[in-house]
C-alpha positions in Angstrom: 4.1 7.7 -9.0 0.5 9.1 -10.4 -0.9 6.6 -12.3 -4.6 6.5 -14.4 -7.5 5.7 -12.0 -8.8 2.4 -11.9 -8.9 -1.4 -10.1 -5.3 -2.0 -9.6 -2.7 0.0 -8.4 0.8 -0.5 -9.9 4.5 0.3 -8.1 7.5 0.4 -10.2 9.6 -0.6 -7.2 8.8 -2.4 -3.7 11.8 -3.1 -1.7 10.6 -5.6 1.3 13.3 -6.5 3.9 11.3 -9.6 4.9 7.6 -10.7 3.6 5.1 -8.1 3.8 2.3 -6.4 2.1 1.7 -3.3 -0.1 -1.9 -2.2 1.0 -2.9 1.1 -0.6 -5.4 3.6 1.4 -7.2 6.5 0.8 -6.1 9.9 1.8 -8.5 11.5 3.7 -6.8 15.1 4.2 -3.5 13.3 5.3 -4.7 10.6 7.2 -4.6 7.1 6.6 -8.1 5.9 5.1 -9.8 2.8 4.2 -7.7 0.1 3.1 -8.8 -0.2 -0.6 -6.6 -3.6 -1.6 -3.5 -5.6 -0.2 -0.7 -7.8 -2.1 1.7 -10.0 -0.3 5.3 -9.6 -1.6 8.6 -12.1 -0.2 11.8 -10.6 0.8 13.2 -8.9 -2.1 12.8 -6.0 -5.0 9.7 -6.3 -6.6 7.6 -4.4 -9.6 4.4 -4.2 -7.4 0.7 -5.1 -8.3 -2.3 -4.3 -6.1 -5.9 -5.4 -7.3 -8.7 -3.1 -5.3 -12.3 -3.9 -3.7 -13.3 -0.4 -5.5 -11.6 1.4 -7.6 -9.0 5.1 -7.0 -11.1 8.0 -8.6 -9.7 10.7 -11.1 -8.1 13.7 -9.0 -8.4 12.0 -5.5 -4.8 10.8 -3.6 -4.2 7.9 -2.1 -1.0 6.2 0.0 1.1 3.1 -0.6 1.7 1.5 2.9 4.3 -1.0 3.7 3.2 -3.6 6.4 4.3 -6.5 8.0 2.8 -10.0 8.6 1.9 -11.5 11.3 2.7 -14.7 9.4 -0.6 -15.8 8.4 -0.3 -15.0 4.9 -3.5 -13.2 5.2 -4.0 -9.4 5.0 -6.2 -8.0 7.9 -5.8 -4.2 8.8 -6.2 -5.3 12.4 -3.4 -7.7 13.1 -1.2 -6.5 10.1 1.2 -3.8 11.7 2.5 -0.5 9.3 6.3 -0.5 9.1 7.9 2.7 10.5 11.3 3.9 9.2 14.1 5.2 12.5 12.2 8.6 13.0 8.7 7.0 13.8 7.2 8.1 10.1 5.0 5.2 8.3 6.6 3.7 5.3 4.2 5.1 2.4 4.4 7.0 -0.2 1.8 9.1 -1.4 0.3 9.3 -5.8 -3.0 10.6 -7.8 -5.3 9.0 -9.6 -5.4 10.4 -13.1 
């Protein structure tokens, strides 16, 4: 949901099927952007915090992307795969900054 702009990023509900990571992005005209910040969540349902390198801006959007982990513990956008539901979409949701 749209939440006030800042350094952390909040979701009221992340549902992981196995260990994974909420990384939010910016959206640049759609697209996956920079990765702005990354929390590691276990298997389970989970009220979500994500501390950022910089912080969301008021009016801009940004995604919430689920990925997986290669089992290292440690976030890198390189090795760390984006989960795709049956039809081949990411699993992300999109919010503003307010």
């Amino acid at each position: 949901e749209d939440q006030l702009a800042g350094t952390k990023v909040v979701a009221t509900m992340a549902t992981f099927t196995e260990a994974g990571w909420l990384v939010i992005h910016d959206n640049m005209n759609g697209v996956l952007g920079n990765a702005l910040g990354a929390a590691r969540f276990d298997k389970g349902i989970h009220l979500a915090e994500v501390e950022l390198l910089r912080a969301t801006l008021s009016g801009q959007s940004y995604f919430g992307v689920i990925y997986r982990d290669d089992g290292d513990k440690m976030f890198d956008v390189k090795k760390d795969a984006p989960l795709k539901n049956s039809a081949g979409e990411l699993l992300s949701v999109s919010f503003k900054a307010l």
